[in-house]
gemmi code that builds the backbone of each chain (N, CA, C; Angstrom):
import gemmi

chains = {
    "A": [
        ("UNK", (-4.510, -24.081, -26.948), (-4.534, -24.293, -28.402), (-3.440, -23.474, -29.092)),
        ("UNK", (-2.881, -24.209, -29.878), (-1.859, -23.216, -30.537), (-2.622, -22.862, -31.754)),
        ("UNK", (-1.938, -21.215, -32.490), (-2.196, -20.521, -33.379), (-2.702, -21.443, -34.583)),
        ("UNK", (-1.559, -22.352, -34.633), (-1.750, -22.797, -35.817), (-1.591, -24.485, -36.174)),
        ("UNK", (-2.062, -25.037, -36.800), (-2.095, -26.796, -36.643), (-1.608, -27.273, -38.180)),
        ("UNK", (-0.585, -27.717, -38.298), (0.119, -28.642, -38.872), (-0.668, -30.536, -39.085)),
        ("UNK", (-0.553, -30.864, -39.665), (-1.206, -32.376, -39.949), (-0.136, -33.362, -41.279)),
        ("UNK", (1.181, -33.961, -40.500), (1.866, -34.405, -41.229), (1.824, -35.725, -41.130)),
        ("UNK", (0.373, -36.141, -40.662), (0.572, -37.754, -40.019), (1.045, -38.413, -41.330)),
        ("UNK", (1.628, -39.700, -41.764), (1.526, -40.079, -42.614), (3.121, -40.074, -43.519)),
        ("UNK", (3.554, -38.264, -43.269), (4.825, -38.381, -44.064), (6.172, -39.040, -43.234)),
        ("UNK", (6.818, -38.769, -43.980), (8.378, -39.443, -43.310), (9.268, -38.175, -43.930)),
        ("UNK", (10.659, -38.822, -42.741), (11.574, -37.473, -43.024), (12.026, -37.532, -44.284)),
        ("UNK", (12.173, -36.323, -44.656), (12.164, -34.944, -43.950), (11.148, -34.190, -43.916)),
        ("UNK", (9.924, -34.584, -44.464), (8.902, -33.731, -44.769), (8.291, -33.459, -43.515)),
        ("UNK", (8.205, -34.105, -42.546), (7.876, -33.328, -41.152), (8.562, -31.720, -41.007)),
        ("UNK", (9.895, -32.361, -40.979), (10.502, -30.694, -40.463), (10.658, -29.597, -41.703)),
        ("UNK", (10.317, -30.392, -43.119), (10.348, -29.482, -44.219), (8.757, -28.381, -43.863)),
        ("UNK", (7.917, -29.262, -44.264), (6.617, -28.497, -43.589), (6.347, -27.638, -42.792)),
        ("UNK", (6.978, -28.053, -41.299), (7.380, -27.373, -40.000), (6.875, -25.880, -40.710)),
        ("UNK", (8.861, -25.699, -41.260), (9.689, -24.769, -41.269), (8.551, -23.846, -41.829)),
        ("UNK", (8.064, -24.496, -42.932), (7.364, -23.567, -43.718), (6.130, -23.038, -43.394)),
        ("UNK", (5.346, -23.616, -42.062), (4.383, -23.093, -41.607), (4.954, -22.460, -40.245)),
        ("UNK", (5.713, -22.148, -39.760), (6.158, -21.270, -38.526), (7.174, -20.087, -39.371)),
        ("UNK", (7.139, -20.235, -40.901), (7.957, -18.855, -41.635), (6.386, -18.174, -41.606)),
        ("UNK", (5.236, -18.494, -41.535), (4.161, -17.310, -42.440), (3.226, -17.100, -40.782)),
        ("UNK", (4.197, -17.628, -39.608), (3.422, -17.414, -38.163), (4.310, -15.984, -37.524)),
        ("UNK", (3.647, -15.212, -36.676), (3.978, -13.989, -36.016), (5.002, -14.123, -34.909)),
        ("UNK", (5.835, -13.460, -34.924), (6.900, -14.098, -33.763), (6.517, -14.203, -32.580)),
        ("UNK", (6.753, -15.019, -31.585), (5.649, -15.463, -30.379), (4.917, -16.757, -30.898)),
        ("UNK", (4.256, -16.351, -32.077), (2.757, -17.090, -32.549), (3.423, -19.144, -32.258)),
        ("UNK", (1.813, -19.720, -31.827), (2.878, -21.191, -31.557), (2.171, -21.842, -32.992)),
        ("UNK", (2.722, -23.453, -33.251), (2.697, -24.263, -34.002), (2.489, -25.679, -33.379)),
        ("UNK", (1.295, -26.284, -34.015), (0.954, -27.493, -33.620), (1.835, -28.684, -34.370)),
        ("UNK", (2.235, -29.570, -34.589), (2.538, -30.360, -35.425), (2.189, -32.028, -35.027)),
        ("UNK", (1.231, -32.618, -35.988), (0.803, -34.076, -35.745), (1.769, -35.132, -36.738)),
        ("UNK", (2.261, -35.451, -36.195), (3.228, -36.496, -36.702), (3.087, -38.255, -36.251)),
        ("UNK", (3.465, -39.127, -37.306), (3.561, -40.323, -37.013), (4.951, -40.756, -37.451)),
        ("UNK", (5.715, -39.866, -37.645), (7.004, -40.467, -38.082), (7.725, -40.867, -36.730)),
        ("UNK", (8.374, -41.768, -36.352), (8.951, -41.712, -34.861), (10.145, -40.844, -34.683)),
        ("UNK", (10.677, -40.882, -35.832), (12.121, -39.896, -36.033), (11.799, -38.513, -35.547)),
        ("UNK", (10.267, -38.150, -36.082), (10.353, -37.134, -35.715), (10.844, -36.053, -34.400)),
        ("UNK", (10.774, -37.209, -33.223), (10.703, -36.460, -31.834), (12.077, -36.179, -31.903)),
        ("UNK", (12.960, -36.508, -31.977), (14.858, -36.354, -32.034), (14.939, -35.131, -33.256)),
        ("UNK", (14.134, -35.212, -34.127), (14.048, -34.151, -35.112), (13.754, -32.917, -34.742)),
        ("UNK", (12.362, -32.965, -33.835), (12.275, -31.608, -33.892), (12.831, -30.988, -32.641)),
        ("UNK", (13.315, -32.127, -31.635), (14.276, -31.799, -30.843), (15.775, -30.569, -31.518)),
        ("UNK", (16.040, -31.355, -32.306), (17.541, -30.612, -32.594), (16.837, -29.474, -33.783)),
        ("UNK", (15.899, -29.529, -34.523), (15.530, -28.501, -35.480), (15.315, -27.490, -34.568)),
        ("UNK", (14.846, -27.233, -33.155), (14.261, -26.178, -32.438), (15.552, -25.881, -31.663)),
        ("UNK", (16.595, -26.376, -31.486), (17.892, -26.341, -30.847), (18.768, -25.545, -31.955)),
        ("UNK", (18.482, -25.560, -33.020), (19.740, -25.078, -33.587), (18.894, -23.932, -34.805)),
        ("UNK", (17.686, -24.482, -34.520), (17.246, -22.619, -35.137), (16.557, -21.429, -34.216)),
        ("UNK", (16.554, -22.032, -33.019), (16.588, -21.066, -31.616), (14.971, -20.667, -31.530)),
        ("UNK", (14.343, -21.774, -32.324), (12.782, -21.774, -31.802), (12.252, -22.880, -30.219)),
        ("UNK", (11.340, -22.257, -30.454), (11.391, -22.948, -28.730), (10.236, -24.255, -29.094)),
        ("UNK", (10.762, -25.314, -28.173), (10.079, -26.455, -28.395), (9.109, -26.944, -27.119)),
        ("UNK", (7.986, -26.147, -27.207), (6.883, -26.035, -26.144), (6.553, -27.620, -25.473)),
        ("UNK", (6.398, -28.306, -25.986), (6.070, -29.416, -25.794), (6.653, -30.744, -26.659)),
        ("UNK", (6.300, -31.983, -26.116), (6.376, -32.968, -27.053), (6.098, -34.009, -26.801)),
        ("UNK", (4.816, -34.904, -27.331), (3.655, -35.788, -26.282), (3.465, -36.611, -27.427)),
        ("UNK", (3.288, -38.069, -26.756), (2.825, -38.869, -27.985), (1.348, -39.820, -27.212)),
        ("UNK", (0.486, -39.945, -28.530), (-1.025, -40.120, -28.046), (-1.057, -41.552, -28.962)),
        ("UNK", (-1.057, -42.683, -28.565), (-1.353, -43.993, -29.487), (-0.386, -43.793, -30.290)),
        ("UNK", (-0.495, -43.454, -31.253), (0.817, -43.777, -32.163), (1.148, -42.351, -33.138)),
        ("UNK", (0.366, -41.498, -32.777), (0.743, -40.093, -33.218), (1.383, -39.207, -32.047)),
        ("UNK", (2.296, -38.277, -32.950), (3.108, -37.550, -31.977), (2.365, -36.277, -31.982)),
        ("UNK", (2.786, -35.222, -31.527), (2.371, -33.816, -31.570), (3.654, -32.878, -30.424)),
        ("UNK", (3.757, -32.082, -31.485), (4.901, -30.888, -30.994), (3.840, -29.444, -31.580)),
        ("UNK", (4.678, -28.517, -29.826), (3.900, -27.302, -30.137), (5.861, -26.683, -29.890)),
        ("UNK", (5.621, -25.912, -31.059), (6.345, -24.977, -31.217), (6.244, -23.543, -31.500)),
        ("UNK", (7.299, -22.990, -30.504), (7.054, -21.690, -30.487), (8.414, -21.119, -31.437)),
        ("UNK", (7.175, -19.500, -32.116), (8.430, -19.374, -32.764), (8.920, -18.057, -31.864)),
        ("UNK", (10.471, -18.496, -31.914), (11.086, -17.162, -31.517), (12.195, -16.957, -32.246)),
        ("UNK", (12.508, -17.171, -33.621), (13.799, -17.268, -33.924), (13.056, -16.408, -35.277)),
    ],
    "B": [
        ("UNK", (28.522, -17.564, -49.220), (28.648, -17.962, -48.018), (28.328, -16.529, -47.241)),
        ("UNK", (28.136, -16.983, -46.150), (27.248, -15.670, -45.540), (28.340, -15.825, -43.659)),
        ("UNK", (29.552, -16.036, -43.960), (30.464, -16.192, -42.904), (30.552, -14.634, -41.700)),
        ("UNK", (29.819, -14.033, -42.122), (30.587, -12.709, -41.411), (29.299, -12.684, -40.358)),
        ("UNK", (28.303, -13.046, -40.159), (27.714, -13.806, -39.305), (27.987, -14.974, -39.001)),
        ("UNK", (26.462, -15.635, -37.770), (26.806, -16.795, -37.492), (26.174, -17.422, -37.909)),
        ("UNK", (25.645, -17.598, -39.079), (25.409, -18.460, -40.336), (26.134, -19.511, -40.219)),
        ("UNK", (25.528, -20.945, -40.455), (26.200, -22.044, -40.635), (26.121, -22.562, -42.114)),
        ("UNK", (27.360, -23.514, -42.446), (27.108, -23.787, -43.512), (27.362, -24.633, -44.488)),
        ("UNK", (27.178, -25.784, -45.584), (26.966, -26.986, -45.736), (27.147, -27.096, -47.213)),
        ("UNK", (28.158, -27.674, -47.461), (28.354, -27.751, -48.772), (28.108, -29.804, -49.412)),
        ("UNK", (27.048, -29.941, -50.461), (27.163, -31.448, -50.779), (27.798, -31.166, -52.074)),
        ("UNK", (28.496, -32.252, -52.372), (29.184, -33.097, -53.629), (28.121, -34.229, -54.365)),
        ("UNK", (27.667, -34.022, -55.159), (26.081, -34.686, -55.538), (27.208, -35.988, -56.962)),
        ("UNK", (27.221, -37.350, -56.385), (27.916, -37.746, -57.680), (27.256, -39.280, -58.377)),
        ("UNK", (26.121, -38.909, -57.261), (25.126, -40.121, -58.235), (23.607, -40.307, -58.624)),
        ("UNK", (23.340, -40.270, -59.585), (22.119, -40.258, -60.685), (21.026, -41.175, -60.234)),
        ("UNK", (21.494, -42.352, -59.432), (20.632, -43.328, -59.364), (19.314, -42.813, -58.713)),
        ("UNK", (17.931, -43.330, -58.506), (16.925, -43.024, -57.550), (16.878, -43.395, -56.275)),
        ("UNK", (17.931, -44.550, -55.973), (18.370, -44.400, -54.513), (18.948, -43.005, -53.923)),
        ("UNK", (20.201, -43.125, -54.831), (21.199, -42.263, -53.896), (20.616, -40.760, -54.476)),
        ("UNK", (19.444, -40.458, -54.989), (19.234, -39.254, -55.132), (18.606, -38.677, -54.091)),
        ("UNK", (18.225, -39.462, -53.123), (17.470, -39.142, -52.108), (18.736, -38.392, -50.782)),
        ("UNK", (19.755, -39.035, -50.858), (20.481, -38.458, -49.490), (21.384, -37.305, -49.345)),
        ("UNK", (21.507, -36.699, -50.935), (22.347, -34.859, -50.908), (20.720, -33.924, -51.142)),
        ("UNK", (19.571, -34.886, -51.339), (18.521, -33.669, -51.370), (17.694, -33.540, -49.939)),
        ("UNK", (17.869, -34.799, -49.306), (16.979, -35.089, -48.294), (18.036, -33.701, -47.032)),
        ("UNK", (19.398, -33.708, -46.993), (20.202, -32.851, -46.040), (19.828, -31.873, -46.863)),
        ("UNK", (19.980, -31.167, -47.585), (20.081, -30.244, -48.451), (18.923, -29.210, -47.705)),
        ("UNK", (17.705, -30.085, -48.109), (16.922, -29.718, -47.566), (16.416, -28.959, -46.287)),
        ("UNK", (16.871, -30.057, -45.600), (16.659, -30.291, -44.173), (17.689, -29.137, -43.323)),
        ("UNK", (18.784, -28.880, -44.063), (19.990, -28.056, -43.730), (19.414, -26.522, -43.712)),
        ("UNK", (18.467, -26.854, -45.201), (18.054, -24.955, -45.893), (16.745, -24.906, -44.302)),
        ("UNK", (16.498, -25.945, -44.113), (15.257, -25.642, -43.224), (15.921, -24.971, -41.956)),
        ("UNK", (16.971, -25.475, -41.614), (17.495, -25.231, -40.077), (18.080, -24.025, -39.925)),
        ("UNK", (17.937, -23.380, -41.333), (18.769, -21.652, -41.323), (20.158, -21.729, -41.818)),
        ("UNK", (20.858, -22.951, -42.473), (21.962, -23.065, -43.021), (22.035, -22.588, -44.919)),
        ("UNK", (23.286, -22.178, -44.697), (23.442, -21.806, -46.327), (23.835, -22.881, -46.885)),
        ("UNK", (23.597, -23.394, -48.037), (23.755, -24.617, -48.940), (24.024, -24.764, -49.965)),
        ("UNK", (25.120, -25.446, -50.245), (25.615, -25.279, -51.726), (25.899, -26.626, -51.942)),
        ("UNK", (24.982, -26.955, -53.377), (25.463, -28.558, -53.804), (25.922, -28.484, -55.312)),
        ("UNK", (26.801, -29.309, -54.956), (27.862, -29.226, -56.574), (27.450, -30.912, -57.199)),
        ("UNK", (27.061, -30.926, -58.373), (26.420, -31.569, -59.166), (27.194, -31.809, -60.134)),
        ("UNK", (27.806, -33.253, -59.783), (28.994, -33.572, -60.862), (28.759, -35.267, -61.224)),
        ("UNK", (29.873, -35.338, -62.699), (29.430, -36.966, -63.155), (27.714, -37.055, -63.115)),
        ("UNK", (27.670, -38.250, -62.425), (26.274, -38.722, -63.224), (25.435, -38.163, -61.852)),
        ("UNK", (25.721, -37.177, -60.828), (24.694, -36.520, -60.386), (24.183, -35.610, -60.726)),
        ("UNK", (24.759, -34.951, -62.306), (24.661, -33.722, -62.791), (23.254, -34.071, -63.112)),
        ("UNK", (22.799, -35.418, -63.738), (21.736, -35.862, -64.067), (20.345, -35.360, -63.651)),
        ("UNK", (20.491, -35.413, -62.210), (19.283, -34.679, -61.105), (19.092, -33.596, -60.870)),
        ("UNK", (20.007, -32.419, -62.017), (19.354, -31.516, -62.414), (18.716, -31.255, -64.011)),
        ("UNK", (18.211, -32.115, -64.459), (17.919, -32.237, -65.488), (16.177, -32.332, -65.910)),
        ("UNK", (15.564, -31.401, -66.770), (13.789, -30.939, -66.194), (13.706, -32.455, -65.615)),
        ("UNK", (13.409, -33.106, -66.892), (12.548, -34.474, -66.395), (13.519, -35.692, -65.903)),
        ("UNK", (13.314, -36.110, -64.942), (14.006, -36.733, -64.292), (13.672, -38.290, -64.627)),
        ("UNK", (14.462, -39.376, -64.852), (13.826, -40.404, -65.498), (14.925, -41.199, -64.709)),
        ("UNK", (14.569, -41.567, -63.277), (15.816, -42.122, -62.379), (15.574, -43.698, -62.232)),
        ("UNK", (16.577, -44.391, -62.136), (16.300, -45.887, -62.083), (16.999, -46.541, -60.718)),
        ("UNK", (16.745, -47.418, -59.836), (18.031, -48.295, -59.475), (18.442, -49.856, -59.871)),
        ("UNK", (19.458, -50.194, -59.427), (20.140, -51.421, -60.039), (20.146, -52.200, -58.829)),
        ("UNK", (20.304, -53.292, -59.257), (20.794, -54.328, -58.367), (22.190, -54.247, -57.953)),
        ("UNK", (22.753, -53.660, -59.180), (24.250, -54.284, -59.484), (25.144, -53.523, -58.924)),
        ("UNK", (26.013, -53.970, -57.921), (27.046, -53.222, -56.952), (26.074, -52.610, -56.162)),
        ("UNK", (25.192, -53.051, -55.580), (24.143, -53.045, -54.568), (24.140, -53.917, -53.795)),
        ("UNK", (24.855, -54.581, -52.861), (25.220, -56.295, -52.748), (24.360, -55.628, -50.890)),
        ("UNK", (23.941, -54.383, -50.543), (22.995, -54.968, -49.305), (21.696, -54.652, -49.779)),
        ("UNK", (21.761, -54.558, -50.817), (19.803, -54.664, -51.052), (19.136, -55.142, -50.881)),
        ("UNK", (18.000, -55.062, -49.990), (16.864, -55.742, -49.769), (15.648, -55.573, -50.278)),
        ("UNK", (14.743, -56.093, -50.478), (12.999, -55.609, -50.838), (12.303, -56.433, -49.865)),
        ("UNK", (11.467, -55.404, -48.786), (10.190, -55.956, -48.776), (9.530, -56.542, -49.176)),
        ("UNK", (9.151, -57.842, -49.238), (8.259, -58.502, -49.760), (7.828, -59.660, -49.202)),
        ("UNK", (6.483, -60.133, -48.737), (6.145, -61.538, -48.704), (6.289, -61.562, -47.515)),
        ("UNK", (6.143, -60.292, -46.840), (6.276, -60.146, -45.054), (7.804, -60.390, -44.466)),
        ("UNK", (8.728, -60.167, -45.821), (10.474, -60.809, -45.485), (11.314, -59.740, -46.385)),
        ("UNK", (12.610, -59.732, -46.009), (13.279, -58.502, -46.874), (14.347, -60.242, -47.677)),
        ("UNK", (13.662, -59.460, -48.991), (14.127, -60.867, -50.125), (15.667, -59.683, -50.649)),
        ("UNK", (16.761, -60.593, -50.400), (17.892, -60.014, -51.014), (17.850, -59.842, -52.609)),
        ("UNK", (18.949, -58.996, -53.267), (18.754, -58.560, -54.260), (20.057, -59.469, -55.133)),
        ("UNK", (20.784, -60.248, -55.153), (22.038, -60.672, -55.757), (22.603, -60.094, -56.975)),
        ("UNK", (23.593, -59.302, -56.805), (23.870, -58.554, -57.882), (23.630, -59.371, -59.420)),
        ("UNK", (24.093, -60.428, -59.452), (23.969, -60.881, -60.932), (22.429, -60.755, -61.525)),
        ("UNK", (21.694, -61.210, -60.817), (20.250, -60.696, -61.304), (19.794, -59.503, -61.981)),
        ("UNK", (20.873, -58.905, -61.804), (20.650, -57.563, -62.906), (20.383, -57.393, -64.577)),
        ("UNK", (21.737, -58.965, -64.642), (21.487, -59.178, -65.890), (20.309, -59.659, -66.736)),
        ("UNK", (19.565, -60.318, -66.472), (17.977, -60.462, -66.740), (17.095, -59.657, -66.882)),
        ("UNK", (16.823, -59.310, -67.863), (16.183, -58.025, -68.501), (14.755, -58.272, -67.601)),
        ("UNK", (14.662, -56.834, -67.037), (13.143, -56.369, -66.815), (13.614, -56.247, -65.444)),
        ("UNK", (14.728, -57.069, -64.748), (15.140, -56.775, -63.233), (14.915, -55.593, -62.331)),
        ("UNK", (16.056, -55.274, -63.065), (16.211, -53.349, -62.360), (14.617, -52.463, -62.884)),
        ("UNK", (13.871, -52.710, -64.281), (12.899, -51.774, -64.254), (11.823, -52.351, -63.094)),
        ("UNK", (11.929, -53.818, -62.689), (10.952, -54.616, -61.554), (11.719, -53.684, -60.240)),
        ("UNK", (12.874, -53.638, -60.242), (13.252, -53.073, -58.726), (13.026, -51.927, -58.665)),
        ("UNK", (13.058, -51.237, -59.574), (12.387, -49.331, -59.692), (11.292, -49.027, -59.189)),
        ("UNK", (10.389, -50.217, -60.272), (8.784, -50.111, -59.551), (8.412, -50.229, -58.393)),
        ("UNK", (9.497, -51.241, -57.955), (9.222, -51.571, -56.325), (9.403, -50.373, -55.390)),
        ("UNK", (10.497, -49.825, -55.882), (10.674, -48.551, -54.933), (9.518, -47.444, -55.127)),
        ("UNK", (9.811, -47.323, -56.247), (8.907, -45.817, -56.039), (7.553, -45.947, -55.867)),
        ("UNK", (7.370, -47.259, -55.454), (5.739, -48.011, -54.774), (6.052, -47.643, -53.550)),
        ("UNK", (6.831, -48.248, -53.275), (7.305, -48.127, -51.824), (7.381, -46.555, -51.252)),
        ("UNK", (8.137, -45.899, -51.422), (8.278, -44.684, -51.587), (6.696, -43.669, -51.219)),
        ("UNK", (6.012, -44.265, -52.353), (4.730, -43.672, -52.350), (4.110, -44.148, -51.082)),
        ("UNK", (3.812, -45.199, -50.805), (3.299, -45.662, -49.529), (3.523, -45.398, -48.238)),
        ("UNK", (5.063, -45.564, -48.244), (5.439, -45.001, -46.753), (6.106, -43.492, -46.742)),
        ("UNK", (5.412, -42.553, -47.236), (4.926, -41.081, -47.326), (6.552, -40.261, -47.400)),
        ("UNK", (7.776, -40.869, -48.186), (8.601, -40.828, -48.706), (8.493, -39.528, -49.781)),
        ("UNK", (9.004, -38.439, -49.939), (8.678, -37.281, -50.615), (9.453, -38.228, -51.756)),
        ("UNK", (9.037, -37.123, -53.000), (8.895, -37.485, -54.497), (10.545, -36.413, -55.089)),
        ("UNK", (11.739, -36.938, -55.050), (13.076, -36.096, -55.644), (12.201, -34.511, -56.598)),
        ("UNK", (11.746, -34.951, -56.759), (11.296, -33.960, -57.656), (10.364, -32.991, -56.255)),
        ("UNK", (10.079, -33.286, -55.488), (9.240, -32.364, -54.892), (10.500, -31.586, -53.923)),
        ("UNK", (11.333, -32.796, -53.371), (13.047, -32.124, -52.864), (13.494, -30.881, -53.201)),
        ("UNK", (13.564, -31.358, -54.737), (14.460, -30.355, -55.539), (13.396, -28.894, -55.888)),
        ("UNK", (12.750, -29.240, -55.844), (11.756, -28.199, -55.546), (11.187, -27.234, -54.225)),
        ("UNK", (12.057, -27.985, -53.451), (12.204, -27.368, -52.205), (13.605, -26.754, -51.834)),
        ("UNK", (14.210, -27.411, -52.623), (15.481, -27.018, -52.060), (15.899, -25.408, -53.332)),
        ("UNK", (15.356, -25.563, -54.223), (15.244, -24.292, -54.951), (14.812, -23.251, -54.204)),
        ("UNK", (13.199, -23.823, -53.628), (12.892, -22.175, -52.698), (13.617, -22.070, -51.477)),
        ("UNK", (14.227, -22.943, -51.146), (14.668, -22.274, -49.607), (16.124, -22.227, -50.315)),
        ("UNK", (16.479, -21.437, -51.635), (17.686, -20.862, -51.797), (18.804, -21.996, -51.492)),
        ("UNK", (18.665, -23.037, -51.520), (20.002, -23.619, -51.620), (20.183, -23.499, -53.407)),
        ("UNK", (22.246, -23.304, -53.117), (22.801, -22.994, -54.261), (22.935, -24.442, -54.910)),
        ("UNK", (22.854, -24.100, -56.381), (23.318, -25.260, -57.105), (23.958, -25.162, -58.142)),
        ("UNK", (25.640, -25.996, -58.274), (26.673, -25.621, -59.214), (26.010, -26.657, -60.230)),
        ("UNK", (26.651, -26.703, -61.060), (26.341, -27.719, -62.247), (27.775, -27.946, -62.982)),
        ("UNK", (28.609, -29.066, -62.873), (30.036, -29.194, -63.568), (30.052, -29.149, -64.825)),
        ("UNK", (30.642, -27.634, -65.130), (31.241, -27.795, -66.520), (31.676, -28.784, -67.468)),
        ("UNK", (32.599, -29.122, -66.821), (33.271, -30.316, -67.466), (32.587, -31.607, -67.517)),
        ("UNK", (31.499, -31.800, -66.598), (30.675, -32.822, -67.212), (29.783, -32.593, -67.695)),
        ("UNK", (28.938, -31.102, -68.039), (28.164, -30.792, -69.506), (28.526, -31.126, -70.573)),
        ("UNK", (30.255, -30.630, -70.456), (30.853, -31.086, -71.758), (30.801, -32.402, -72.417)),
        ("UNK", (31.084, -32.971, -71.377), (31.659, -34.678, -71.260), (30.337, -35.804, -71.761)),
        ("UNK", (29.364, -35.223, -71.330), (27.878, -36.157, -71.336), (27.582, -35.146, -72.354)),
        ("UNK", (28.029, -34.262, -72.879), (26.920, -33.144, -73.946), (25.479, -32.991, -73.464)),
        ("UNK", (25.550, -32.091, -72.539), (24.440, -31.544, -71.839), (24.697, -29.954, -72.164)),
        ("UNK", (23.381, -29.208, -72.570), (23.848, -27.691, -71.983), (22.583, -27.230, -70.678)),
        ("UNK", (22.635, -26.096, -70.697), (21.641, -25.704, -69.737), (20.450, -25.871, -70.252)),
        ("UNK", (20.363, -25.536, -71.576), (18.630, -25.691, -71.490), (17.785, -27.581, -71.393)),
        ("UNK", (19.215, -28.348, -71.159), (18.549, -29.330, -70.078), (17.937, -29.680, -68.741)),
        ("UNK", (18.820, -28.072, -68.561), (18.420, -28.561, -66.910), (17.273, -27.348, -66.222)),
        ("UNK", (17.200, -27.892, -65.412), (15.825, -26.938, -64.789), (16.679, -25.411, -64.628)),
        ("UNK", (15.969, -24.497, -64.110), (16.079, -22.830, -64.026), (16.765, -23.164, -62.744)),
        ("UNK", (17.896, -22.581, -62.374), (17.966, -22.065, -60.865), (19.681, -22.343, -60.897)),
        ("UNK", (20.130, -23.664, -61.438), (21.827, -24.085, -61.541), (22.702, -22.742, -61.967)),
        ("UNK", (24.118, -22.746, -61.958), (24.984, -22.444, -62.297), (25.994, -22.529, -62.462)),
        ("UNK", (27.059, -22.158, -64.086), (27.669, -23.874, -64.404), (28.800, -23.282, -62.955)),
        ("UNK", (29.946, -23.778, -62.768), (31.232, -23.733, -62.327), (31.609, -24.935, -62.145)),
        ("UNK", (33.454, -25.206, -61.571), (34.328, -26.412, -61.561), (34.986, -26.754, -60.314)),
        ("UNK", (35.644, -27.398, -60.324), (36.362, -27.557, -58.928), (36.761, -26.436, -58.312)),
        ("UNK", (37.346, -25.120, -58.940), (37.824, -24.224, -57.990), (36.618, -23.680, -57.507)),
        ("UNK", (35.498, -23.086, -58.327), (34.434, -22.316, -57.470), (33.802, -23.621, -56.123)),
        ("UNK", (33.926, -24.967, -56.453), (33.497, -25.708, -55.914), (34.703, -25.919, -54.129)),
        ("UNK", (35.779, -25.836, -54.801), (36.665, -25.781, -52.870), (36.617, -24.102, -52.538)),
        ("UNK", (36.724, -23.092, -53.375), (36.854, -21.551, -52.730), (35.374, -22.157, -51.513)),
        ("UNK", (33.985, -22.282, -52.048), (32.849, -22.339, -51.339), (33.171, -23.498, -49.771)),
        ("UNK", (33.688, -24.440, -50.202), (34.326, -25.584, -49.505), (35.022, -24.859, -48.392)),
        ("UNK", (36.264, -24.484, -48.761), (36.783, -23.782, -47.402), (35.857, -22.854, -46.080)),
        ("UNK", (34.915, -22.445, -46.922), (33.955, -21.713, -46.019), (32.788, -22.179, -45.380)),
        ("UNK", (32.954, -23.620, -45.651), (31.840, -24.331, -45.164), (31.821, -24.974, -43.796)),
        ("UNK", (31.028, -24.927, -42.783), (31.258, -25.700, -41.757), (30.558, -27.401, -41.848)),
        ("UNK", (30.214, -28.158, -43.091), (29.931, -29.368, -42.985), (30.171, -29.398, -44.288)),
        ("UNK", (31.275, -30.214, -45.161), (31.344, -30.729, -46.382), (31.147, -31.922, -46.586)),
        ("UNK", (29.990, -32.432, -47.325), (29.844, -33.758, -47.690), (29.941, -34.488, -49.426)),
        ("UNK", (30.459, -35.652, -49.333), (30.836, -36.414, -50.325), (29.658, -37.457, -51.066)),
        ("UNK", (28.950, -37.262, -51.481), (27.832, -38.017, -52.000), (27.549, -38.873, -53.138)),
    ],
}
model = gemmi.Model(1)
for chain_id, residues in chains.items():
    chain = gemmi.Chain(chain_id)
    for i, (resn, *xyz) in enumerate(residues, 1):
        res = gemmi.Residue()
        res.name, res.seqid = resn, gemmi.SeqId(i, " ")
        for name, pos in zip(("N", "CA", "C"), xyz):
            atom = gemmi.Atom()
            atom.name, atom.element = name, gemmi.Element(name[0])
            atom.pos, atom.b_iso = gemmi.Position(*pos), 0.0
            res.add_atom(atom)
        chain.add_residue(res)
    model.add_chain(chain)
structure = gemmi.Structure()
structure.add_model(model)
structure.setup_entities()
């Protein structure tokens, strides 16, 4: 289980990775992040959002038609 | 600009008012302030508009020649002349920001409200305060006026400049 759970089913970009950001700024470094998404963009999104802000991208699994990313923060 | 690290960094040219194109210097803007980039958008001509409190944005048909709408299970083209027929463009507004609402499309106003807290900078052109007779106490808290030069000094230091 990660620390903390995110629930963005529903939005579209950018508000996936806007959200993200803002719930892995008020998490402990280490601490992980759930994120439920239905945007499809999202997976290429949070691919390169965790690539170029040097957080780590634990996972990335899609269940029926929702996605879910666990991210770790280390950045 | 925050160059003396390895700060990256992203300068937009904001130069249209419409409620389409207001979506694509706030949607990076954004998305840029999220990724740890510094951001500076210069707000000129009729994008100065979208810093203004209440935002009262429309789109047109007209010089829109790939517009489509959803509708009727088919994307019904938009033909520019149809503009001229009063009630058109306020019918194509509604459509969007229906649309918008539905397929979980953030609200410009909630953007720009994001892009305030995550510190992206925002110029506001002098010369088109002047020009449209705008002053600041039109526009929301956070702008600051400057012109083309403060707008390329920032430019040169940018590693992504975009034209909007």
């Amino acid at each position: 289980m990660a620390d903390q759970l995110l629930d963005v089913k529903g939005l579209n970009c950018p508000l996936p990775i806007l959200r993200a950001k803002k719930a892995l700024k008020d998490l402990a470094m280490g601490g992980t992040l759930e994120v439920l998404a239905t945007d499809p963009g999202a997976v290429k999104d949070f691919e390169a959002f965790c690539r170029t802000t040097g957080n780590e991208l634990v996972s990335s699994n899609e269940e029926g038609k929702v996605f879910s990313f666990v991210i770790k923060r280390t950045a | 600009m925050n160059k003396d690290s390895n700060t990256k960094s992203m300068s937009l040219i904001v130069t249209k008012g419409s409620l389409d194109w207001a979506y694509p210097p706030f949607i990076l803007a954004t998305t840029a302030a999220a990724m740890g980039l510094d951001v500076t958008m210069f707000f000129t001509f009729y994008g100065l508009t979208l810093l203004k409190k209440k935002l009262d944005m429309s789109v047109t048909t007209l010089g829109n020649p790939a517009m489509a709408m959803p509708m009727f299970g088919m994307h019904m083209g938009m033909p520019n002349l149809v503009s001229v027929i009063p009630g058109v463009d306020a019918a194509a507004t509604a459509m969007m920001k229906n649309l918008i609402k539905k397929k979980g499309v953030a609200s410009i106003e909630e953007l720009r409200a994001t892009a305030l807290e995550s510190d992206v900078k925002m110029i506001a052109c002098q010369m088109t305060m002047d020009l449209f007779e705008y002053t600041l106490d039109d526009m929301i808290e956070g702008p600051v006026l400057g012109g083309a030069a403060t707008y390329i000094e920032n430019a040169t230091k940018c590693d992504i400049n975009l034209f909007i």
